[in-house]
PyMOL commands that place a pseudoatom at each C-alpha (Angstrom):
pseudoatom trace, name=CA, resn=UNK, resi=1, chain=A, elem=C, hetatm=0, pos=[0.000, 0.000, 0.000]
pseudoatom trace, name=CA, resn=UNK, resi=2, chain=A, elem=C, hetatm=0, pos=[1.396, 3.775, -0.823]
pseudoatom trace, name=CA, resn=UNK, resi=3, chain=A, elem=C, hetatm=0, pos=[2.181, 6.189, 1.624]
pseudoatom trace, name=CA, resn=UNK, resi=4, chain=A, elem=C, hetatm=0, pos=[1.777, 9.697, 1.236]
pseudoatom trace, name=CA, resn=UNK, resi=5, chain=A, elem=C, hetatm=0, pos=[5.044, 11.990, 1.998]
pseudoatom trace, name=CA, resn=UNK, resi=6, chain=A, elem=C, hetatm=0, pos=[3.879, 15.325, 2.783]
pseudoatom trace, name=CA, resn=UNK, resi=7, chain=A, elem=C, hetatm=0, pos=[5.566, 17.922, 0.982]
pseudoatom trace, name=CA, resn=UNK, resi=8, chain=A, elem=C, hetatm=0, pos=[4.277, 20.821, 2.282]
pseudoatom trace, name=CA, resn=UNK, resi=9, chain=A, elem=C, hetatm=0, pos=[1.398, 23.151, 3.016]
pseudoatom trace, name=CA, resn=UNK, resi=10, chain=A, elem=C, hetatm=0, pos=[0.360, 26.123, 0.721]
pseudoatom trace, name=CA, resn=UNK, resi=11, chain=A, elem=C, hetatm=0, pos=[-1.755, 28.072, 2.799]
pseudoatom trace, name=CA, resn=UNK, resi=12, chain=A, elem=C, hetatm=0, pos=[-3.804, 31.103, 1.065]
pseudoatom trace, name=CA, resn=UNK, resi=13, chain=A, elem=C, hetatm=0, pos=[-3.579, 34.231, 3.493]
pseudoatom trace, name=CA, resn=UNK, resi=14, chain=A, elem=C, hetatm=0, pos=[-6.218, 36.378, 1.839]
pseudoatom trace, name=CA, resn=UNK, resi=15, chain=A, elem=C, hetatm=0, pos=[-8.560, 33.589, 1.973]
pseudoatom trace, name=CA, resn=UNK, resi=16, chain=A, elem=C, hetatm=0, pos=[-7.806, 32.497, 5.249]
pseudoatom trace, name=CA, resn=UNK, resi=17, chain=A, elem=C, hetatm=0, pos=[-10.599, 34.375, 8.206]
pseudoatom trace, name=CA, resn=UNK, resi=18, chain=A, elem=C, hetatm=0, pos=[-8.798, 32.466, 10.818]
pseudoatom trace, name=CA, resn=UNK, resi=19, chain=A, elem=C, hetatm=0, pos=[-11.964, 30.422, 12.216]
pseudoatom trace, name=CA, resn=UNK, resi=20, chain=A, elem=C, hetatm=0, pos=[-9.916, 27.626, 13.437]
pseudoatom trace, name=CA, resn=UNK, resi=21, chain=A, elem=C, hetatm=0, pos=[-11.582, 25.357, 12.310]
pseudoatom trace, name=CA, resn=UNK, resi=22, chain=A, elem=C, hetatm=0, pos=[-8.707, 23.667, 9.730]
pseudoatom trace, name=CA, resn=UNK, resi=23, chain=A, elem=C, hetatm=0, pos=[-6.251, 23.791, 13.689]
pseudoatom trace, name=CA, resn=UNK, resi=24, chain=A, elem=C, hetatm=0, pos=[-9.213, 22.378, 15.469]
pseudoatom trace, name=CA, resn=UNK, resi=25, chain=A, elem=C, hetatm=0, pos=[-9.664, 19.099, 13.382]
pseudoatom trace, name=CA, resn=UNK, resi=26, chain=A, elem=C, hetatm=0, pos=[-5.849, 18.427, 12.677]
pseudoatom trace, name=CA, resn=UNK, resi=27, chain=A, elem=C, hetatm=0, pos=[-4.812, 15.216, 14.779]
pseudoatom trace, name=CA, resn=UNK, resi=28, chain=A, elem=C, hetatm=0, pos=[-1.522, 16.090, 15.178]
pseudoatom trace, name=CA, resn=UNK, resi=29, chain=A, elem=C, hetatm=0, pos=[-2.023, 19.807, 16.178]
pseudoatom trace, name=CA, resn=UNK, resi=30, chain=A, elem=C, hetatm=0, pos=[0.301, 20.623, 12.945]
pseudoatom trace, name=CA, resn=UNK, resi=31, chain=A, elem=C, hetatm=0, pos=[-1.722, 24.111, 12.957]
pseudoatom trace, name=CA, resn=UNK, resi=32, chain=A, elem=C, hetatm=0, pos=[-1.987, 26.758, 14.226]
pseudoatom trace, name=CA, resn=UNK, resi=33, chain=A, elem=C, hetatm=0, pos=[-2.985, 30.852, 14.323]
pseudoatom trace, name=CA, resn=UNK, resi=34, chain=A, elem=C, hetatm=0, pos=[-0.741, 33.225, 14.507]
pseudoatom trace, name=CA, resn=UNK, resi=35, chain=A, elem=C, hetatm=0, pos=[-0.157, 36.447, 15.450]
pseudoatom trace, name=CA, resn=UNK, resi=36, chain=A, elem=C, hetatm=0, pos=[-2.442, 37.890, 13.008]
pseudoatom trace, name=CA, resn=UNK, resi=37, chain=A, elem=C, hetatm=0, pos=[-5.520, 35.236, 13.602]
pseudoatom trace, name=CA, resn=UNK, resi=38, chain=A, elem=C, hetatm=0, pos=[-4.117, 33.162, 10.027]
pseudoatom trace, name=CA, resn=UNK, resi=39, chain=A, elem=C, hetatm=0, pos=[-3.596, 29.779, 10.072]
pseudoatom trace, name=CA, resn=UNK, resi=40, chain=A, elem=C, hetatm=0, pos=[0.228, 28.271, 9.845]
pseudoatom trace, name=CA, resn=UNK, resi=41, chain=A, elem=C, hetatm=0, pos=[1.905, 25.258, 9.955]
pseudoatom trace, name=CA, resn=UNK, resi=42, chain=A, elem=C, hetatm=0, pos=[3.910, 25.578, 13.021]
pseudoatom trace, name=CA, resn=UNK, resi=43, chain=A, elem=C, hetatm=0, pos=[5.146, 21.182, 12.959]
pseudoatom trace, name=CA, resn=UNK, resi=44, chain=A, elem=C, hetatm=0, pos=[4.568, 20.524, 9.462]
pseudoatom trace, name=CA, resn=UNK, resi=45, chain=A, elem=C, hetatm=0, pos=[7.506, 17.551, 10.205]
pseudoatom trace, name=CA, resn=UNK, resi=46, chain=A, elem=C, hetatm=0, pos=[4.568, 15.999, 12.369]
pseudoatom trace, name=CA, resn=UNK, resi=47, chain=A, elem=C, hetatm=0, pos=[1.577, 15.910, 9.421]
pseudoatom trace, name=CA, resn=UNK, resi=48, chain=A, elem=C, hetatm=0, pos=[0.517, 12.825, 8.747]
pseudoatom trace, name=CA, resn=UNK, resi=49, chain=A, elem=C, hetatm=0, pos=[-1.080, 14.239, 5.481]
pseudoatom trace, name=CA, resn=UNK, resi=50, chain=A, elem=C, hetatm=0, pos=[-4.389, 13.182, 6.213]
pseudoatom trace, name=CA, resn=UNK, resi=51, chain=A, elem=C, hetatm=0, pos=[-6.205, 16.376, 4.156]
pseudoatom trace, name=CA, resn=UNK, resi=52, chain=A, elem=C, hetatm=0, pos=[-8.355, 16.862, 6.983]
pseudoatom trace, name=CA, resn=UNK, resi=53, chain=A, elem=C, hetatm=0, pos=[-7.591, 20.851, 7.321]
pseudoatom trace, name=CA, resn=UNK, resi=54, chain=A, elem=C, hetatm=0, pos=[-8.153, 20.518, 3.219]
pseudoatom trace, name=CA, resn=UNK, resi=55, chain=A, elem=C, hetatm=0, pos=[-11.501, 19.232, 3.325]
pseudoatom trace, name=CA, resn=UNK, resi=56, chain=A, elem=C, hetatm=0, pos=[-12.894, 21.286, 7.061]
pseudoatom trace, name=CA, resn=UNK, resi=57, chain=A, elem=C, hetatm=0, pos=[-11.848, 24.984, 5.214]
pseudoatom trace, name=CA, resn=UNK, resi=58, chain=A, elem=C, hetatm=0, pos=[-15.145, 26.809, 4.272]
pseudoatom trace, name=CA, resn=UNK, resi=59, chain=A, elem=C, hetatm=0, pos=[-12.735, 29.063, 2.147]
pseudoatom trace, name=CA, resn=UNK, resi=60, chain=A, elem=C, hetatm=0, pos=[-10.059, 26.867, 0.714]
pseudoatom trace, name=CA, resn=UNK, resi=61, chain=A, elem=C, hetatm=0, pos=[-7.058, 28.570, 1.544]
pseudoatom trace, name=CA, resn=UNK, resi=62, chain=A, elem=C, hetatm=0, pos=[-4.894, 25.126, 2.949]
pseudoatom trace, name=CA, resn=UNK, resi=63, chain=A, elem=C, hetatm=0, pos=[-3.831, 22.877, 0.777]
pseudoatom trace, name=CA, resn=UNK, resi=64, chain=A, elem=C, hetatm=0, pos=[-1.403, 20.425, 1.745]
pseudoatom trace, name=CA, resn=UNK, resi=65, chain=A, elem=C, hetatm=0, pos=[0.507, 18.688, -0.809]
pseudoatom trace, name=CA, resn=UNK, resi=66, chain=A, elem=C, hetatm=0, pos=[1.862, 15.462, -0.732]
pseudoatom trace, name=CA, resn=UNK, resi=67, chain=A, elem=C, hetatm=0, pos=[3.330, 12.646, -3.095]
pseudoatom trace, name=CA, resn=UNK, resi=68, chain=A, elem=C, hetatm=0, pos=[2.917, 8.729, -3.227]
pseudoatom trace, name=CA, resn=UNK, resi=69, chain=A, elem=C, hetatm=0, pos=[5.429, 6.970, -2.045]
pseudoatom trace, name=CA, resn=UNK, resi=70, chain=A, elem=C, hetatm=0, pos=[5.966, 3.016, -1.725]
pseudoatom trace, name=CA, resn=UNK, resi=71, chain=A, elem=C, hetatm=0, pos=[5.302, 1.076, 1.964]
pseudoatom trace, name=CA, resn=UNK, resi=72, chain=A, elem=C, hetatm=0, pos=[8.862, 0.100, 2.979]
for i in range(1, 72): cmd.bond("trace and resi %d" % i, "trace and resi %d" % (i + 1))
show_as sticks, trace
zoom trace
């Protein structure tokens, strides 16, 4: 079975209204708002690429990317 490698997260600042919502349903707490209520990824070493912050946005603006990768 494939495993995903997370490559990184492109997160959309002008889209972003910081609800919290995307750092609220990340198991890993990978997320989080900063300093001006917008969402970062303050561990992205600990994302387990599961999309969830991708799919809980109401405004798009995370989108974390990832590539297939074989089991070891």
């Amino acid at each position: 079975m494939a495993k995903k490698k997370v490559l990184g997260h492109h997160i959309n600042r002008e889209w972003c209204k910081g609800c919290g919502i995307c750092v609220h349903f990340c198991p890993k707490q990978v997320l989080e708002l900063d300093e001006e209520e917008k969402v970062v990824a303050a561990r992205p070493e600990d994302c387990i690429g599961c999309h969830l912050c991708e799919r809980r946005c109401p405004d798009l603006a995370i989108e974390v990317q990832t590539e297939e990768q074989e089991a070891a």
